[in-house]
C-alpha positions in Angstrom: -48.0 66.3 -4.2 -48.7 63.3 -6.9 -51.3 60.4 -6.1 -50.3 57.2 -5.7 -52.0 53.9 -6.3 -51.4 51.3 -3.6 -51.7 47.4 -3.8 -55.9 47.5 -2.1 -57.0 49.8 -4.9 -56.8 53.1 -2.5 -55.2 56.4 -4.1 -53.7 58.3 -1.5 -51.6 61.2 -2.0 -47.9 61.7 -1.2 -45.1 63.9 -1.5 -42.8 63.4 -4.6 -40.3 62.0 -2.4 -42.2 60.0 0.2 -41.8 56.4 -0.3 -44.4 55.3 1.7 -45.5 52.7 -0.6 -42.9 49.8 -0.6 -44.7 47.6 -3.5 -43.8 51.1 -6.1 -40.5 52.1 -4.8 -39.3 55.4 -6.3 -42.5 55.1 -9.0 -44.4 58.4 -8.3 -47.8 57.5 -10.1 -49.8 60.8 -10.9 -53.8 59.9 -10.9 -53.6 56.7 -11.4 -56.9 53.9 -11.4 -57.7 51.0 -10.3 -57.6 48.4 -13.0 -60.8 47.8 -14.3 -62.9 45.2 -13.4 -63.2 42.8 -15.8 -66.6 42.1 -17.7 -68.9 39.4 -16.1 -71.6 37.1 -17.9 -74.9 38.8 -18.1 -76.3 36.9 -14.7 -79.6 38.4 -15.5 -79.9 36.3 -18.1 -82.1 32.8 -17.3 -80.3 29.7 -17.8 -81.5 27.8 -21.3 -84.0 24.9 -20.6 -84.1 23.2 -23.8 -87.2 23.6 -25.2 -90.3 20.8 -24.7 -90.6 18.6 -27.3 -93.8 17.7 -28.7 -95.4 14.2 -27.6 -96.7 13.3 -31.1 -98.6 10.6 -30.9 -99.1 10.8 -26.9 -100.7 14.1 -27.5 -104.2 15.2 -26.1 -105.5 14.6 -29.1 -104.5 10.8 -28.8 -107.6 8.6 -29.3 -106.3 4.7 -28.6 -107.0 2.5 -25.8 -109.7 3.7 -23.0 -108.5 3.4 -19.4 -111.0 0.5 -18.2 -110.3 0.0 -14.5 -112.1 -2.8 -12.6 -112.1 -3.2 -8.5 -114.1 -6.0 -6.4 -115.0 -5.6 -2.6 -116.1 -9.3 -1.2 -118.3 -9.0 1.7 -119.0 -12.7 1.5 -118.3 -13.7 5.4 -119.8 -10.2 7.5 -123.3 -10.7 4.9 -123.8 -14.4 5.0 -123.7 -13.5 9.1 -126.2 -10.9 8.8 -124.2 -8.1 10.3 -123.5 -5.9 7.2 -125.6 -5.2 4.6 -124.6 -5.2 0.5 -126.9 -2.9 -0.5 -126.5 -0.3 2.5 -122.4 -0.3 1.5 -123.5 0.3 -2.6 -125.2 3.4 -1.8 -122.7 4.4 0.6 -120.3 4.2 -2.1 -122.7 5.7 -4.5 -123.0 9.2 -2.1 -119.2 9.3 -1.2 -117.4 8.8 -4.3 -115.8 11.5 -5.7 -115.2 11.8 -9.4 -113.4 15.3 -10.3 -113.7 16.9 -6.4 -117.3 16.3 -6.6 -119.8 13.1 -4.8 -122.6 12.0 -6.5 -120.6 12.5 -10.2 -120.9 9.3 -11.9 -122.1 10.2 -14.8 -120.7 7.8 -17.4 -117.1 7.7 -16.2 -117.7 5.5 -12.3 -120.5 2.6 -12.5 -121.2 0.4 -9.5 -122.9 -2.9 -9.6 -123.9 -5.3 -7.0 -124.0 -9.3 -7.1 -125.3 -11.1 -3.5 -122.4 -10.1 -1.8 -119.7 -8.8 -4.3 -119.4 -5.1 -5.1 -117.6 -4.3 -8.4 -116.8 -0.9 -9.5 -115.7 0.2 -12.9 -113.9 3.2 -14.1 -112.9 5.1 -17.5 -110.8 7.5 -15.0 -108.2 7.0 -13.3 -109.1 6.0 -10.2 -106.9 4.6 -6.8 -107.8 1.3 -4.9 -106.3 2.8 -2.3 -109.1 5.4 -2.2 -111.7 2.4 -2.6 -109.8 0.8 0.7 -110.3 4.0 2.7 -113.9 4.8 1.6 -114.8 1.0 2.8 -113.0 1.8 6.2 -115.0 4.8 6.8 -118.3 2.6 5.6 -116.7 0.0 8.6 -116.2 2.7 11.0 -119.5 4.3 10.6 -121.7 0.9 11.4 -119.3 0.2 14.1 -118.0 -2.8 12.7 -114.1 -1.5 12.3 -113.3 -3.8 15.1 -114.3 -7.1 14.2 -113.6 -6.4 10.0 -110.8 -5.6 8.2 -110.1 -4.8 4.6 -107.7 -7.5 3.0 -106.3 -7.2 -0.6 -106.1 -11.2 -1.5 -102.0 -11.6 -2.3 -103.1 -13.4 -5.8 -105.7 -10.3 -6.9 -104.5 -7.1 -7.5 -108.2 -5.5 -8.2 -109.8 -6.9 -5.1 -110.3 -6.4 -1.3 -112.0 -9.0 0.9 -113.7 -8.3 4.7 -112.3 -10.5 7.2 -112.1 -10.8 10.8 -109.7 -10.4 13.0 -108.5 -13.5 14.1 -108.9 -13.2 18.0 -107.3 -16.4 19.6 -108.4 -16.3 23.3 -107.5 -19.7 24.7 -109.7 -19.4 28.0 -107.6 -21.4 30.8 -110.9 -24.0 32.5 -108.2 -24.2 35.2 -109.9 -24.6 38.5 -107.9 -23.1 41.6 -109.0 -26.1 43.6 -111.0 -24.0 46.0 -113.2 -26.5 48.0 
């Protein structure tokens, strides 16, 4: 009895003069192995990232320009009615603005000032509008007067929101039904 290799990498054994195995016709193998498989890449190995370049200049040591950020809120129209008050939306600003995850954080980075009807707030942080837009909202929502104001960024400022009305065109019909 010999062992014979067959094409699918089995060894089987065989009589000397068993040709069971037409790919090795009249080739009696004896313990013969599967080829060897062949090396792979080492896939443990992470794939290079080139390394981070330094920012030079950019660098957190980097002392240029300050950010200086500047954003108006006009109240003009809802004050000179009487139904909203400047001062009551400053410290409502003042309690709920959040500088680094905390309110009442100022310090020196957030200041807010207050002309008549104009509230202006200035940051050395970076700091979103958008968050300015949705803290006025909430101010609107609170004194029930989300449905009568909205907040409008002005299409020729791009650091200032206005409070306007809605404009509500009713046209009452004074159409009589003739009853006499």
């Amino acid at each position: 009895m010999t062992k014979q290799w067959c094409g699918s990498g089995d060894v089987r054994e065989a009589a000397d003069g068993d040709r069971s195995f037409p790919q090795e016709r009249g080739a009696a193998m004896t313990a013969a192995k599967p080829p060897a498989k062949r090396p792979q890449a080492k896939s443990s190995k992470k794939p290079q990232v080139p390394a981070k370049k330094g920012k030079g200049v950019k660098g957190k040591g980097r002392k240029g320009k300050k950010l200086q950020l500047k954003f108006h809120i006009d109240c003009r129209q809802p004050v000179e009615d009487g139904i909203m008050n400047a001062a009551d939306f400053e410290t409502f600003l003042q309690q709920r603005i959040k500088v680094n995850g905390k309110t009442n954080n100022f310090s020196n980075q957030v200041t807010l000032e207050r002309n008549k009807h104009k509230i202006t707030l200035n940051a050395d942080i970076p700091f979103s509008k958008r968050y300015l837009k949705y803290l006025t909202k909430k101010y609107l929502k609170k004194n029930n007067l989300r449905d009568w104001l909205r907040v409008v960024a002005p299409p020729t400022a791009k650091d200032m929101y206005e409070l306007r009305y809605f404009q509500i065109n009713n046209e009452e019909d004074d159409d009589d039904d003739g009853d006499d």
